[in-house]
N, C-alpha and C positions, 0 to 999 in steps of 0.2 A: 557858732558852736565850735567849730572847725578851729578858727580864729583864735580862740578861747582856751582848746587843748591842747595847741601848739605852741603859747606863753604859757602853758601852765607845765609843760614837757621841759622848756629850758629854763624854768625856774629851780625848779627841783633840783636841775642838773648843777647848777649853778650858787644854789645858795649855800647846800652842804655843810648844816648847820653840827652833822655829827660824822667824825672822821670813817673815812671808807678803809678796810682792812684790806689792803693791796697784797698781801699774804696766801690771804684765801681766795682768790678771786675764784674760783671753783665753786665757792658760794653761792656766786652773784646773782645765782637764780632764781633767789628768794627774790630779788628786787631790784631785777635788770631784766626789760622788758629781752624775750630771746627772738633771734631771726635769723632769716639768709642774707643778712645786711650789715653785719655787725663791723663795727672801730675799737681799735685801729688793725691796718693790716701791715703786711709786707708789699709794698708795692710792686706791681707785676712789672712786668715788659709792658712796653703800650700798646694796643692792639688797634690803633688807630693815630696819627702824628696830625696835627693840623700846623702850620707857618702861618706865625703873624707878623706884620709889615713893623719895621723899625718905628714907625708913627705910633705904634699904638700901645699907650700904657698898660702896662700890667693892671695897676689900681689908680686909679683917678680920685685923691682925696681933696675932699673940701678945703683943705687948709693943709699945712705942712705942719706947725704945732697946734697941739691939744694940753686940755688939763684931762689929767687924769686922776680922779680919786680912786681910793683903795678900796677895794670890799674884799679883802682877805675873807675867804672860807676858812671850816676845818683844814681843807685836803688842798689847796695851793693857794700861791700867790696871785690876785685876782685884780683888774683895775678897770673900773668902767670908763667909758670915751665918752668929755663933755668937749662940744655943748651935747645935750641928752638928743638924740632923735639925730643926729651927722646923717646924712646922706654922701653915700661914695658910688663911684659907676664901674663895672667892670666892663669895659671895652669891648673886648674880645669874646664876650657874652653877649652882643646885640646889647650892650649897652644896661645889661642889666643893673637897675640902683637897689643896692643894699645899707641897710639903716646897721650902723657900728654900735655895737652892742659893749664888750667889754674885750679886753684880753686879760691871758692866763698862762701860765710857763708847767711845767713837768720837767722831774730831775729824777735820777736814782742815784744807788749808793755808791755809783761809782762814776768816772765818766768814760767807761765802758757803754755801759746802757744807762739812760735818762729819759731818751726820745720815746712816743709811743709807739709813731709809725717808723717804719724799716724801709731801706729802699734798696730790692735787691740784696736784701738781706743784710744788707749792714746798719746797724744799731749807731748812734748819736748818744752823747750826753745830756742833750736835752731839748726841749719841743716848745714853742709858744704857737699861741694859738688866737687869732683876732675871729672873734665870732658875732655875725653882721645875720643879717635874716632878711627874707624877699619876701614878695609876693609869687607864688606859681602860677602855671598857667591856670591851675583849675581854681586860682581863687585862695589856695592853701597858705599860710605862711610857715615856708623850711627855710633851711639856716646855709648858708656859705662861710665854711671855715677856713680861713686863710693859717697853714701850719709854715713855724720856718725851724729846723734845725740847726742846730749846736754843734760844733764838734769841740776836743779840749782846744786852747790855747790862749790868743790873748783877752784879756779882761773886753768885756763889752759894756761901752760907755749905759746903753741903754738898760738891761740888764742889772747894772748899777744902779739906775735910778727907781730903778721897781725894789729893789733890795733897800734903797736906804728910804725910800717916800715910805715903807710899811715899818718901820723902827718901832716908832712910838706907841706906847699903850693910851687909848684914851684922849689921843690927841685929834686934829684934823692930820689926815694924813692924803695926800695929794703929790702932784706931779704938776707944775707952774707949765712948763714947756717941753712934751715929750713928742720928738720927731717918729711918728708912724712911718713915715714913709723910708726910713732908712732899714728898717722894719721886710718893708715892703716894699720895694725902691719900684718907681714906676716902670724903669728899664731892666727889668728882671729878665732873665733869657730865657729860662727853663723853665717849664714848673706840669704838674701832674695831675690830676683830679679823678675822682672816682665816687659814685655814691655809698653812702654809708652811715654809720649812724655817733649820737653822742658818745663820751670813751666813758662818762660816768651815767650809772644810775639814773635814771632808770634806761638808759640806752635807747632811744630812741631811734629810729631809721630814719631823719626828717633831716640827712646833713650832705649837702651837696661838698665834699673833699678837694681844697686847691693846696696844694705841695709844691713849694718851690724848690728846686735840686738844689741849687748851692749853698751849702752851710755856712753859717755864719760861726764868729767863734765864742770863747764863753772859756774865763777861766779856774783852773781846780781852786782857787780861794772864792771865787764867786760859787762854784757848787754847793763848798764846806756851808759856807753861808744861808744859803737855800735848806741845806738840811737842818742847820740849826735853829731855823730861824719860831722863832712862835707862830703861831697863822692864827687864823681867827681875827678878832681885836686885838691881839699879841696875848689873848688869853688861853687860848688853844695849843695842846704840844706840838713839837716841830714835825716833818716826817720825812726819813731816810729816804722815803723812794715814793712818788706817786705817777707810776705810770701804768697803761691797763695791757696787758699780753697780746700777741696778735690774733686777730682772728680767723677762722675761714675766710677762705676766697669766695667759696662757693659757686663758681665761674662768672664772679666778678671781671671786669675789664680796666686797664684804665687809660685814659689819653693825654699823650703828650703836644704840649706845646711850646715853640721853640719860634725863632727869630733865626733868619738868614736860611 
């Protein structure tokens, strides 16, 4: 049952069949589960540093290329990871395997702010998001979010190919060979983690948070593009901004982990 309300918590999240009014998010209360847990935040100071050995990858993926098909939503650009059921290992998690579920990007109206989460209070252009799901210890299955940020500048080869695979109305819309791992490069140095919950609807608390600090880049004609773009089947209107405010801390923690 457990099993059951945990796939049916990132579906919801995820299928988003009627666009979310990122306007009113003051809303959200009709139909956003509320907590002391909520995404995205500002990321604090770390309140605890762990050093991981040069050997040990960030993310250990099955393969280097994937296909990726498109499941645009209303409210972003969306692409599931085939083959369906991937298995990846996070290392420096006692090795824990998480099953790659899909990735998803967030933009705003400017590249100002796009990002959800904040680090130290500075605001990104924009945020992708690889969301993989475990088993817990009690049995449970919650979600491990790998988020990378954007800042403006140059065009992102990758980035490009989520923008041009979802063109077409009505077509097969796919991705032949899309490198994750540049994404998520194995040899990533920094990155951050905190628990928390989905950023859409109904909000869920079941999302284990990993941030990697160093932005990648992403540029103001790839944005424009983003905002323009139709979502859905290409049936659905574009939207200037989908990203959710940050939330409480509510003495949240989070830890850094770093190389050398």
């Amino acid at each position: 049952m457990i099993l059951f309300l945990a796939l049916f918590t990132v579906t919801l999240a995820s299928e988003g069949h009627e666009q979310i009014n990122y306007d009113e998010q003051n809303h959200w209360g009709d139909i956003c589960v509320t907590g002391e847990h909520q995404s995205p935040i500002d990321v604090p100071l770390p309140s605890s540093k762990v050093k991981v050995s040069a050997e040990t990858p960030f993310l250990k993926l099955p393969m280097q290329y994937f296909v990726m098909t498109n499941l645009n939503n209303a409210n972003t650009v969306k692409y599931s990871v085939e083959p369906d059921q991937s298995v990846a290992q996070v290392p420096w998690m006692d090795n824990r395997e998480v099953t790659l579920m899909q990735l998803h990007l967030h933009w705003g109206e400017s590249a100002a702010h796009g990002s959800e989460h904040m680090i130290g209070g500075q605001a990104f252009a924009a945020e992708a998001h690889l969301v993989t799901s475990y088993t817990d210890s009690d049995g449970s299955t919650k979600y491990m979010v790998f988020a990378r940020v954007f800042k403006a500048g140059k065009a992102n080869a990758l980035v490009e190919q989520m923008i041009e695979g979802a063109k077409e109305k009505d077509e097969e819309r796919k991705i032949d060979f899309f490198d994750l791992s540049a994404l998520y490069p194995a040899n990533a140095d920094i990155w951050k983690t905190y628990m928390g919950g989905l950023t859409t609807p109904p909000c869920s608390e079941v999302v284990h948070w990993v941030i990697v600090r160093k932005p990648l880049t992403i540029s103001k004609r790839q944005l424009k593009k983003l905002r323009r773009m139709s979502l859905g089947n290409g049936d659905m209107p574009a939207m200037s901004h989908n990203w959710r405010e940050v939330q409480p801390l509510n003495g949240r923690e989070s830890t850094k982990y770093h190389r050398g």
